[in-house]
C-alpha positions, -999 to 999 in steps of 0.1 A, spaced: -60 -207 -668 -45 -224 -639 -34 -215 -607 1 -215 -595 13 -244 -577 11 -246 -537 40 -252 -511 46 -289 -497 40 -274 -462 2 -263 -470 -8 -296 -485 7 -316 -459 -8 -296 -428 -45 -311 -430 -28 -345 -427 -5 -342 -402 -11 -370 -372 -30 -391 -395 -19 -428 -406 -28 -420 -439 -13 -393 -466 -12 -383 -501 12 -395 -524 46 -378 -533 28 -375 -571 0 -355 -554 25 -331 -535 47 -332 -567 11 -319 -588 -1 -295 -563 35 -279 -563 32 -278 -603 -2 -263 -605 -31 -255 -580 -66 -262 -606 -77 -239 -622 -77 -201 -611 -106 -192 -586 -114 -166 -612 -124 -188 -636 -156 -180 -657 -162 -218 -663 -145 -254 -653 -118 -262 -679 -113 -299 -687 -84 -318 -682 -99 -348 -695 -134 -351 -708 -157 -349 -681 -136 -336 -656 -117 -305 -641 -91 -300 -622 -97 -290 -583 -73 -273 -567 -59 -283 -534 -78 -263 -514 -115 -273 -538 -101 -312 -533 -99 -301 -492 -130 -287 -490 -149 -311 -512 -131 -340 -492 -139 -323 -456 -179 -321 -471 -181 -356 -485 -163 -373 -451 -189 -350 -431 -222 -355 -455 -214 -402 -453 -212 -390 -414 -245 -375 -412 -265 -398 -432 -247 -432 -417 -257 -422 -385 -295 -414 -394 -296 -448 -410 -272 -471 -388 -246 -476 -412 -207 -470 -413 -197 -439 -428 -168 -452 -450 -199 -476 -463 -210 -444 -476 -175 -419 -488 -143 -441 -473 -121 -417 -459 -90 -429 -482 -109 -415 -512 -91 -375 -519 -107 -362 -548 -87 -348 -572 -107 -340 -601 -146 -335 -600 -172 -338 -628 -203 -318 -636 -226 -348 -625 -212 -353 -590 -187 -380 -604 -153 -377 -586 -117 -390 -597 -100 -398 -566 -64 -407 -553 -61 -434 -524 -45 -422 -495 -17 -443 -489 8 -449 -460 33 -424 -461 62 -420 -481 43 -440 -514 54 -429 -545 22 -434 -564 -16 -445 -554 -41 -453 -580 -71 -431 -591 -106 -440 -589 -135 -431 -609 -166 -429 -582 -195 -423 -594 -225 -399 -576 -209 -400 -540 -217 -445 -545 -192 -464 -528 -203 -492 -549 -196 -477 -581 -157 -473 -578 -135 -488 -598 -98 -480 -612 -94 -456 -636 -57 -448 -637 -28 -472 -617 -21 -437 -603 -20 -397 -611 12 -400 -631 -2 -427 -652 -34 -404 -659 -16 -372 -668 6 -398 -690 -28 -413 -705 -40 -379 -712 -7 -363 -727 -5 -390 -750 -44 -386 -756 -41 -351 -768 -9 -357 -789 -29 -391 -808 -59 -372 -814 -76 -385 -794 -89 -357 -775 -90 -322 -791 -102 -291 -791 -132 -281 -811 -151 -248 -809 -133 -240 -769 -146 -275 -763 -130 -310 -755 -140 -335 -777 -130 -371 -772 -125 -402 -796 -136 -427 -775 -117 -460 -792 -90 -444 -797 -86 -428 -762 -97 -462 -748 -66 -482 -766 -44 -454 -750 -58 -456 -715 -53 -491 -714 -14 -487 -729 -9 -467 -699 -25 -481 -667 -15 -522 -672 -25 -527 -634 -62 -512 -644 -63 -537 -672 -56 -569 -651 -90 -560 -631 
């Protein structure tokens, strides 16, 4: 199941003293749920492909991936952020090393979009969502269409029809 939401404070502390910070829609998901419990016996889709981290998974995984583009740019003479830009917090992480990520934005933004990056490629990004409310909108409205269901424990998605609803919700995504 999932975890119980986290305090403002605690999400804001790793960020502190830095131009850039999460969204309030971040804050405003983190205080409604953390991911999914650390006791988990396997990693529960939100959306097909990919599970929920919670704040302290997205920390860690963000911490790694910043420190990981640092180690290898410097072994071959290339900028980090050519590698994992440090405005990329993921969010929601999937089985083949793809990451959703939010932008870290100046603060005091309302929204930021969400990325889909592909196997750690800088190359590969592209927007997925025009933000995290827009996403939990597309995949509400997913769930309630038919669109994605549950079948045997696991998620199943119709992909035309989930396309047609993901572009309904993210109009900014579509003019790209």
């Amino acid at each position: 199941g999932l975890a119980p939401g986290v305090a403002r404070a605690e999400i804001d502390a790793p960020f502190r003293g830095r131009s850039l910070r999460l969204a309030d829609e971040v804050f405003d998901y983190f205080g409604w749920r953390n991911g999914l419990r650390t006791s988990r016996d396997s990693e529960h889709e939100l959306f097909p492909g990919f599970a929920m981290l919670s704040f302290q998974e997205a920390l860690a995984d963000y911490r790694m991936l910043l420190a990981s583009a640092a180690r290898v740019a410097e072994r071959a003479g290339v900028p980090a952020a050519s590698l994992w830009s440090a405005r990329w917090f993921p969010l929601f992480r999937g089985a083949g090393g793809d990451y959703h990520v939010t932008l870290t934005a100046a603060d005091g933004a309302a929204t930021a979009p969400i990325y889909m990056v592909v196997r750690e490629d800088p190359e590969s990004a592209y927007l997925a969502y025009d933000s995290l409310t827009s996403l939990i909108q597309t995949v509400t409205a997913c769930f309630r269409a038919g669109a994605f269901q549950i079948v045997d424990g696991l998620l199943e998605e119709d992909r035309l029809r989930a396309a047609a609803i993901v572009r309904a919700h993210n109009p900014e995504r579509m003019r790209r």
